[in-house]
C-alpha positions as CSV (number, residue, x, y, z in Angstrom):
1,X,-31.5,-44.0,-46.1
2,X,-29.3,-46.0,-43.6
3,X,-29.8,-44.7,-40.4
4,X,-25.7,-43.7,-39.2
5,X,-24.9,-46.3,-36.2
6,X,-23.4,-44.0,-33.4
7,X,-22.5,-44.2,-29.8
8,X,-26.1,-42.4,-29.1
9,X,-28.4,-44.6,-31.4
10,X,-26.7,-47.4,-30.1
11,X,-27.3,-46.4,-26.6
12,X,-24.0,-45.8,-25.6
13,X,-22.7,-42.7,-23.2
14,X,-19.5,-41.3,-21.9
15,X,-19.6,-40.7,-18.1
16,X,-18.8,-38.2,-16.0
17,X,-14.9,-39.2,-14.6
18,X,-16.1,-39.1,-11.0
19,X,-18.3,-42.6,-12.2
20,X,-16.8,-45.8,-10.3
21,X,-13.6,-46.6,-11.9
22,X,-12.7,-49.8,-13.9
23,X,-9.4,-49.1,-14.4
24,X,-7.0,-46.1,-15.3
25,X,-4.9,-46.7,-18.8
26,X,-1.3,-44.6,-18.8
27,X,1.0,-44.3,-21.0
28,X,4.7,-44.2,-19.8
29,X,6.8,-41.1,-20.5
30,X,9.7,-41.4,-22.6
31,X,13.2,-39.4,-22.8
32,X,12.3,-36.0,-25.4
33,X,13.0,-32.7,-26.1
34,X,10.5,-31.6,-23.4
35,X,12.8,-33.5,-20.4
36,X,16.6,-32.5,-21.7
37,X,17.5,-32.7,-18.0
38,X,15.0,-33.5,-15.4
39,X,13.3,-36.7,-17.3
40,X,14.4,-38.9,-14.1
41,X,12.7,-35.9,-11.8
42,X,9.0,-36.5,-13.8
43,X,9.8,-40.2,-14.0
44,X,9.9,-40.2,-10.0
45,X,6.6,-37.6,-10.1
46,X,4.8,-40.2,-12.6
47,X,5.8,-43.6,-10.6
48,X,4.2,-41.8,-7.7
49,X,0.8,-40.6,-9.7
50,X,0.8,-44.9,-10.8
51,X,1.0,-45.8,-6.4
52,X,-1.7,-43.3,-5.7
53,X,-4.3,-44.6,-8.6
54,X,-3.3,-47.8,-7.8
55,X,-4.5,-47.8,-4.4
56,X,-7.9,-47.7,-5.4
57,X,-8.7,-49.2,-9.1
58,X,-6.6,-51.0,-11.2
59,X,-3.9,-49.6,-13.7
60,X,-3.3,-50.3,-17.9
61,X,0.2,-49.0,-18.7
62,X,1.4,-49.0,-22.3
63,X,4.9,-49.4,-22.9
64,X,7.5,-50.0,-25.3
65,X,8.5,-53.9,-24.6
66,X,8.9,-56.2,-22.1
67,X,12.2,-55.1,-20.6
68,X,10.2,-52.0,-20.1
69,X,7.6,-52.8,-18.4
70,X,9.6,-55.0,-16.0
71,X,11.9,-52.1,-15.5
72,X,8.8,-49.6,-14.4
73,X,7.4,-52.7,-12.6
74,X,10.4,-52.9,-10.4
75,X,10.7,-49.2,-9.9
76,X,6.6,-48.7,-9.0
77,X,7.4,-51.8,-6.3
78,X,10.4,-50.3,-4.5
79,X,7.7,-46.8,-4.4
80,X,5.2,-48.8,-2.9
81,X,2.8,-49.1,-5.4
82,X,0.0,-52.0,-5.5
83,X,1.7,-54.0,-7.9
84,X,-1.2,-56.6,-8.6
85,X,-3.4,-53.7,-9.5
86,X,-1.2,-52.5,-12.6
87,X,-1.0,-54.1,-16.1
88,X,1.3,-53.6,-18.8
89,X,0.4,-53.4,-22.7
90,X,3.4,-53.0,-25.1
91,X,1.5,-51.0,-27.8
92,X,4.5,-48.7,-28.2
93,X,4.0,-44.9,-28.1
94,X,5.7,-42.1,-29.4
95,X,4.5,-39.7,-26.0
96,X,2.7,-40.2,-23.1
97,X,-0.7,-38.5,-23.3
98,X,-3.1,-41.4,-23.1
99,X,-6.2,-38.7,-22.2
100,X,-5.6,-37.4,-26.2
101,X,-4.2,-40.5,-27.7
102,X,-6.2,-43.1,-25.9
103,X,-10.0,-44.1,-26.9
104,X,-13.1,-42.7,-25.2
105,X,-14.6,-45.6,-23.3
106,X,-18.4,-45.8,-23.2
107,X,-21.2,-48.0,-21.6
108,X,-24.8,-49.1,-22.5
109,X,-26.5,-48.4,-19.0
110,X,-29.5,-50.6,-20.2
111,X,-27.4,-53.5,-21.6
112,X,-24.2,-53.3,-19.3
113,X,-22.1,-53.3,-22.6
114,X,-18.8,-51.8,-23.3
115,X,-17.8,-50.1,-26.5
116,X,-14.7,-47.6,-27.6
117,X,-14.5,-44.9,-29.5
118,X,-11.4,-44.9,-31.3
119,X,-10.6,-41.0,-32.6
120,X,-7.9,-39.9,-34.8
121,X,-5.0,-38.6,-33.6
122,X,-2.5,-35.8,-35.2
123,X,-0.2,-34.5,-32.3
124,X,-2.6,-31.1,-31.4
125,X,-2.3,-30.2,-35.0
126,X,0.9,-32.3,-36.4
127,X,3.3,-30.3,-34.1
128,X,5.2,-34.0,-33.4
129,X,5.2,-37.5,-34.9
130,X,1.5,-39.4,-33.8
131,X,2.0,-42.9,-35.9
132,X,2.1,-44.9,-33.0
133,X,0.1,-42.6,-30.9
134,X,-2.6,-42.7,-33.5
135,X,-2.4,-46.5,-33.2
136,X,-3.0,-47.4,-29.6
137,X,-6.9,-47.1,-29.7
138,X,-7.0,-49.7,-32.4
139,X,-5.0,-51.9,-29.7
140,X,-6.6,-51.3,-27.1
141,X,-10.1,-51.7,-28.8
142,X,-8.0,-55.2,-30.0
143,X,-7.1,-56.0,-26.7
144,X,-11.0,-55.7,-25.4
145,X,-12.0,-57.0,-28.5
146,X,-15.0,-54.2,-27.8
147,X,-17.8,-52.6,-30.1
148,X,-15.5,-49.6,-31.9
149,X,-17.0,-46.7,-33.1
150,X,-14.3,-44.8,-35.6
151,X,-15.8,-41.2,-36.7
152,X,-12.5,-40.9,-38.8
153,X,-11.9,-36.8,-37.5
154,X,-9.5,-35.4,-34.7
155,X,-10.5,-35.2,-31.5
156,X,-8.4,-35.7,-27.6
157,X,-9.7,-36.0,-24.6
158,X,-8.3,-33.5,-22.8
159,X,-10.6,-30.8,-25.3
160,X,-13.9,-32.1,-23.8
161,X,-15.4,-32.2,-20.1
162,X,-18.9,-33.6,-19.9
163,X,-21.1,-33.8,-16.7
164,X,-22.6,-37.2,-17.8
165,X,-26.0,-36.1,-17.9
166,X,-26.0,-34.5,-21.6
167,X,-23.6,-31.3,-20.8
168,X,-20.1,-30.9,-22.7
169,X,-17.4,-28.3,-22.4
170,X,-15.1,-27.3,-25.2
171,X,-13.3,-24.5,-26.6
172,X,-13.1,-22.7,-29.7
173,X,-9.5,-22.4,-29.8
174,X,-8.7,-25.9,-30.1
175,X,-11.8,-27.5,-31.7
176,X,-12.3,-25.2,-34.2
177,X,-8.4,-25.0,-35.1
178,X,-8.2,-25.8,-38.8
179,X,-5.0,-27.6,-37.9
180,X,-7.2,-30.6,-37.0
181,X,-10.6,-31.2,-38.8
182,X,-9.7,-28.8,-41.4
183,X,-13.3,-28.9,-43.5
184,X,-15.6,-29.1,-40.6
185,X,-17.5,-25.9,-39.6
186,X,-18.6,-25.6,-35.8
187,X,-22.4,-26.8,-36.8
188,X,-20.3,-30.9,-37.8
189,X,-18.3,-30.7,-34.8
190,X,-21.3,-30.5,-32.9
191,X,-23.1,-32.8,-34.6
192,X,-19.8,-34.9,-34.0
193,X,-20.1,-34.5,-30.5
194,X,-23.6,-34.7,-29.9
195,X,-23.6,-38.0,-31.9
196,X,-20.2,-39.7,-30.2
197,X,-20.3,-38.6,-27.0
198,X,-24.0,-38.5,-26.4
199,X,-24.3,-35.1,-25.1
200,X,-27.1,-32.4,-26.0
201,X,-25.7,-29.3,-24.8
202,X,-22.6,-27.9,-26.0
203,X,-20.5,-24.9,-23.9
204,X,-18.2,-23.2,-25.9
205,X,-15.6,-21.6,-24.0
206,X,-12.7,-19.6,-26.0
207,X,-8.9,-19.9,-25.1
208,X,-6.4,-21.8,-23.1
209,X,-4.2,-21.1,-20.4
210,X,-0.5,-19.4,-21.8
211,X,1.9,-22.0,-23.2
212,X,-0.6,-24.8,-24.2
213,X,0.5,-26.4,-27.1
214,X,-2.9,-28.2,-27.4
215,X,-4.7,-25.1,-28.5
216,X,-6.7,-24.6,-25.4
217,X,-7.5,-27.4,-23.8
218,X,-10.9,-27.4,-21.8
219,X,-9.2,-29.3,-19.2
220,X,-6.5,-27.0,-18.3
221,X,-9.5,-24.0,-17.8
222,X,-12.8,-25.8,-16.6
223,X,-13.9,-28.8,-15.4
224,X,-17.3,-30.4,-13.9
225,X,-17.3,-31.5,-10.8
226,X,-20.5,-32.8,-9.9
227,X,-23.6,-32.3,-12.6
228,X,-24.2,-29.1,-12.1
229,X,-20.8,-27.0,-11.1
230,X,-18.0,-26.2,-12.7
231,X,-14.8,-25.2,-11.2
232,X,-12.9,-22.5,-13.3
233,X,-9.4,-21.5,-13.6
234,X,-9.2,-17.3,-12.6
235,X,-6.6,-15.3,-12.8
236,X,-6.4,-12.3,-10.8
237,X,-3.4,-10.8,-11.5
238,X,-4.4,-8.2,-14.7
239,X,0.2,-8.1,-15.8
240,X,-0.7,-11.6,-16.4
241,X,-1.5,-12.9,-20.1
242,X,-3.8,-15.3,-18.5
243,X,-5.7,-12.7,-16.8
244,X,-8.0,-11.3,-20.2
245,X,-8.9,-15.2,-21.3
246,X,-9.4,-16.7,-17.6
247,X,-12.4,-12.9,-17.5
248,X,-13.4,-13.8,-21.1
249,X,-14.5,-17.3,-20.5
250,X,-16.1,-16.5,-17.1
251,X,-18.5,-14.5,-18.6
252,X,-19.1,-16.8,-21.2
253,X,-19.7,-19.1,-18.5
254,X,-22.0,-17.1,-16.1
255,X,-24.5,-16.9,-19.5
256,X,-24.4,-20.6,-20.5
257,X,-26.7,-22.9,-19.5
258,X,-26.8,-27.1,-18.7
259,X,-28.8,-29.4,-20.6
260,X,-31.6,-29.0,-18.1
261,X,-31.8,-25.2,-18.7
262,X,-30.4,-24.2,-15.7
263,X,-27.3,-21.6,-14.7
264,X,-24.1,-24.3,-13.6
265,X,-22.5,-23.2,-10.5
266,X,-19.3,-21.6,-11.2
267,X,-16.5,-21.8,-9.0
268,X,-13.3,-20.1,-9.5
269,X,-9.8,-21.5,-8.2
270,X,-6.8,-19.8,-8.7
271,X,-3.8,-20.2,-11.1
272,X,-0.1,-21.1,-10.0
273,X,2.6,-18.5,-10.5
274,X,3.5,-18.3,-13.6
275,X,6.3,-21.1,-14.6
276,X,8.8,-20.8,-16.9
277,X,11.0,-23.7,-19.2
278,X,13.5,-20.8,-19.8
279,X,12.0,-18.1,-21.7
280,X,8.7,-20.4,-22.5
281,X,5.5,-19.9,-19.9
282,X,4.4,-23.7,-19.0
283,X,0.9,-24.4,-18.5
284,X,0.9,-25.1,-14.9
285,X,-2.7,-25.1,-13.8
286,X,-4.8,-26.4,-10.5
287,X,-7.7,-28.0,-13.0
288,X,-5.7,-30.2,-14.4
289,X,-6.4,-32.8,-11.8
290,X,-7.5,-36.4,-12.1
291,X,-10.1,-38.0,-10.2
292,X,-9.8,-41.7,-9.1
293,X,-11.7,-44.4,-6.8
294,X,-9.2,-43.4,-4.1
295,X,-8.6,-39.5,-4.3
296,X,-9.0,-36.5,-6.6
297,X,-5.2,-36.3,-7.6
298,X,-4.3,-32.4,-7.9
299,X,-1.4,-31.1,-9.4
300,X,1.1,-28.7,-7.2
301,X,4.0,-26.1,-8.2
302,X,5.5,-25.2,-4.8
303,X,3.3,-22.0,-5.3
304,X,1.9,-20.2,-2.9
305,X,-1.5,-20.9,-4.5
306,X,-1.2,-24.7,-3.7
307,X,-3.1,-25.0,-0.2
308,X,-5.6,-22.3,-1.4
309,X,-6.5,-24.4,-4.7
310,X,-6.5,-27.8,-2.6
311,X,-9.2,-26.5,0.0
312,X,-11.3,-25.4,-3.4
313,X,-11.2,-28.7,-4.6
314,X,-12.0,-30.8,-1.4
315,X,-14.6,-28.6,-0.7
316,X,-16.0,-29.9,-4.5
317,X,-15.5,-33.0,-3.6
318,X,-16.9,-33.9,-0.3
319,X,-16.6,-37.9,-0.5
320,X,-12.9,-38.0,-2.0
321,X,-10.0,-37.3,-0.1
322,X,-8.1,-34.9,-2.4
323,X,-4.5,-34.6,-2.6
324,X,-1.9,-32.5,-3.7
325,X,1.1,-34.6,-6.1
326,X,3.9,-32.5,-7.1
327,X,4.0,-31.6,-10.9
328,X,7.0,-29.5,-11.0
329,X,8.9,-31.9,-13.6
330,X,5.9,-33.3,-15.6
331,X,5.0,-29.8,-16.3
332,X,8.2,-29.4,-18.8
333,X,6.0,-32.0,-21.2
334,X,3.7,-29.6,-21.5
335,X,0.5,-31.3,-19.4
336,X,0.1,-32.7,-16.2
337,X,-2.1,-35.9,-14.2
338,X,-5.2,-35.3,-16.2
339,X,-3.5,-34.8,-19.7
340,X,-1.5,-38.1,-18.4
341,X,-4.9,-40.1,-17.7
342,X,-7.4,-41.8,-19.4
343,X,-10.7,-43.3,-17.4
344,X,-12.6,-46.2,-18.0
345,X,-15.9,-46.0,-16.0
346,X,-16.6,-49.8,-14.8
């Protein structure tokens, strides 16, 4: 039989986001049901999360057309923003979470080649339209012209962290939804990601923060931060809902092991107060942050948590200067500058 071509018989791995940046792709936000009245409010908070990347690495930003991108162009210019740094794509979108829609980008570390992985897309379980969504890793992987490996199942980025030495996060709740890979037990999900993103050891965590409309994103809960700590989202405050998953998945945590058999340090940050879109908890969270060349970008509430969660992180990050960008507005869509962010390592 055949032997199945994959990103790890081919020699291909996803690294670790803290890996020197190529570029950062984005995908621009668009007027929805999330925004009804502050959509200018997270423009402002996005345009300024473009200037900070773009001090550092270069920036891909799919829009809808020309007049578009000229539009933000003229708008990131007047922030301040390295314009010669950012790019524009008009691949059209119908939302603006490149970290699920967008492809993983891998690298051969023996060859120096590139290659894409270009997942399937449904909207976190066809909760909203994903046509052109689904479409922008065949353009980008167009655009490259790139070695593309298409697994034809479900899978966003925001679900998995990896270390980039053979470690991967998940949870349960999202990746084992039958709203996206319907027929696959846990055993082909692994093999999925074992295979794709050329990892050998596989942490299951359970739920997601309150108000996630992704099913429990990983990144929203627990991320790496070097190759052998995590940093994880606590809640100490028992009246809150978060409170029971945040205790559930750090004792999951405390059992697992990395891919070298060894205990991963754990540290905990704190959440925000809890945030509210009228009646409907947002998933406001401290781990949602992004790291660039130029800074580990951190989302902030206004919360008396914000400094607290801030020193955390810059202690986890020695060599980056981590700052703090208002989320306040971006929040009401549901994700923040992780869930907004998509790395290509160079």
């Amino acid at each position: 039989m055949k032997e199945l071509l994959t990103p790890c018989t081919e020699g291909f791995i996803f690294p670790a986001e803290w890996e020197k940046h190529l570029c950062t792709w984005l995908t621009f936000p668009k007027p929805n049901e999330s925004w009804t009245s502050n959509f200018t409010e997270a423009c402002n908070e996005y345009i300024e999360f473009v200037k900070m990347i773009s001090l550092g690495e270069e920036v891909n930003i799919i829009t809808d057309n020309e007049l578009h991108s000229s539009q933000i162009a003229e708008t990131i210019l007047k922030k301040g923003g390295q314009i010669h740094n950012i790019h524009f794509h008009t691949f059209g979108s119908n939302d603006c979470w490149c970290r699920d829609h967008g492809p993983s980008f891998l690298v051969n570390r023996k060859t120096n080649e590139r290659a894409l992985v270009k997942w399937e897309f449904n909207a976190w379980g066809s909760k909203y339209e994903s046509d052109a969504d689904n479409q922008i890793g065949n353009r980008i992987s167009d655009f490259y012209g790139y070695k593309t490996f298409r697994p034809g199942i479900v899978m966003e980025g925001g679900s998995i962290e990896v270390n980039g030495k053979g470690s991967l996060m998940t949870t349960r709740a999202c990746l084992l939804n039958k709203n996206r890979n319907a027929s696959q037990k846990q055993s082909d999900i692994e093999e999925y990601l074992m295979q794709y993103y050329t990892v050998k050891n596989i942490i299951w965590l359970n739920n997601g923060v309150e108000g996630d409309d992704t099913d429990g994103h990983i990144d929203d809960i627990a991320r790496f931060v070097n190759d052998d700590t995590i940093l994880i989202a606590s809640e100490v405050d028992r009246s809150q809902p978060n409170s029971q998953v945040m205790s559930e998945n750090y004792e999951i945590l405390k059992k697992s092991r990395l891919e070298n058999g060894k205990q991963p340090v754990i540290v905990e940050i704190p959440m925000p107060e809890p945030l509210f879109n009228g009646k409907d908890a947002l998933p406001a969270s401290y781990a949602n942050f992004y790291i660039c060349n130029q800074a580990v970008i951190v989302p902030v509430f206004g919360c008396k948590n914000d400094d607290r969660a801030l020193q955390i992180i810059q202690q986890c990050f020695p060599n980056h200067k981590v700052e703090g960008l208002y989320a306040g507005n971006i929040i009401y869509g549901l994700g923040s500058w992780h869930c907004l962010s998509q790395q290509q390592i160079l």
